[in-house]
N, C-alpha and C positions, 0 to 999 in steps of 0.2 A: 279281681283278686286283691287283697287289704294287701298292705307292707309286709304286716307279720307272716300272713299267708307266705308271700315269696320267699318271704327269708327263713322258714321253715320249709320250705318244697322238701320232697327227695329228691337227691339228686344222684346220679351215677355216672361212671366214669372207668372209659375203656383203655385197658395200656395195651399196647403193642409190641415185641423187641423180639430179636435174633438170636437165635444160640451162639453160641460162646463159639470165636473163632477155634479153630484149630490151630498147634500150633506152629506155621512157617517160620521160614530163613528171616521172612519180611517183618514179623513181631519178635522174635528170637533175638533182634538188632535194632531192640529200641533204645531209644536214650537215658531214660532214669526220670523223666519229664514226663508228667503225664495232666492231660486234661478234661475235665469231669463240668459238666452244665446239668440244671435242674431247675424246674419252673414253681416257683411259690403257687400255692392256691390255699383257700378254707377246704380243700379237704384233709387238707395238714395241720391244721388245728387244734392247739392244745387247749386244757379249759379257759385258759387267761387269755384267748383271741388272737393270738401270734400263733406264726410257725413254729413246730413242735423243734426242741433243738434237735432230736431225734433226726431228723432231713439234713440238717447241719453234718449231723454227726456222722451218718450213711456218704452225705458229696464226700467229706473228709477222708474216712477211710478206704470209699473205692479209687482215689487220687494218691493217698501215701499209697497204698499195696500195689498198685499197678505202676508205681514210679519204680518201688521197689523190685516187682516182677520184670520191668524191662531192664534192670541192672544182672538180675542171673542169669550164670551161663545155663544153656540145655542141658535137660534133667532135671532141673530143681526145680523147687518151689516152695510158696510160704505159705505161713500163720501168723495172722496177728497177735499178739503175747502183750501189747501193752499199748489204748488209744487215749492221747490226752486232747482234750477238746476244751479249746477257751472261746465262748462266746462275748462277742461284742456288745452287737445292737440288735433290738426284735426286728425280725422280719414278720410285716407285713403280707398278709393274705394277697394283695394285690399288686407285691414288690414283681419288677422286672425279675425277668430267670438273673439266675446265682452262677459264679466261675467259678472253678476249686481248682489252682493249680497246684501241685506235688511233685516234688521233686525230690529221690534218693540221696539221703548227705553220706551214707557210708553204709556198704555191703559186703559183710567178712563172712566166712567159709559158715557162721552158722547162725552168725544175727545180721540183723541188720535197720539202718534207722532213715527215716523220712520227714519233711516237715510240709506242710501244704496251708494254704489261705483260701479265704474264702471271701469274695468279693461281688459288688453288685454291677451287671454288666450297662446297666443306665446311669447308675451316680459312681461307681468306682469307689464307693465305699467298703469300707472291710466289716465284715460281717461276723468273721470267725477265723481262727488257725489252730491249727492244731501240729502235733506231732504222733509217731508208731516207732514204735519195738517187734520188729518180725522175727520168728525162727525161722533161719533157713533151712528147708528139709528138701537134703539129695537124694533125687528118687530115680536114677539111672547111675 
């Protein structure tokens, strides 16, 4: 098989994941802190050969909303209403997986707001951060 050959292959790729907990006393009592990991590859590939920021933008917002979801009380729940996403530096196809941590800064009766970074778990580089604008929607 030539170079080109390979680096042309098909290739394919299986994901695996759990439904969505339900939800107990034990997630009902989280902190407002929440943590999100994701492994770069070329299947994330935008046309200019980096990771799409799109992946970026996906750690980000499941990190701000679930900091957020662990700040409401039972009953509620959100929506995103507003993601702002500042990228850094390109991630590389072959970069070490990515850390997003998120943290809730403030959660009122009907908004509420988040800020999270994005970091590389081999060089501790910042990659990205962002912030959210959630509606709180009481639904009990």
């Amino acid at each position: 098989m030539t170079t080109y050959e390979a680096a042309t292959a098909t290739r394919s790729r299986t994901h695996t994941w759990e439904p969505r907990p339900e939800p107990t006393a034990e997630l009902l009592e989280m902190t407002g802190r929440a943590v999100f990991e994701g492994d770069p590859g070329d299947h994330l590939l935008n046309p200019m050969g980096t990771v799409h920021g799109g992946f970026l933008a996906t750690l980000l917002d499941s990190a701000l909303g679930s900091a957020v979801m662990g700040r409401l009380p039972a009953g509620s729940a959100y929506t995103t209403v507003q993601l702002g996403v500042h990228l850094i530096r390109p991630v590389l196809p072959v970069a070490a997986t990515l850390r997003c941590g998120g943290v809730a800064l403030h959660v009122g009766r009907t908004t509420a707001t988040a800020e999270a970074r994005v970091t590389g778990t081999a060089d501790g580089k910042p990659y990205a951060h962002g912030t959210t604008t959630c509606a709180v929607l009481r639904t009990g």
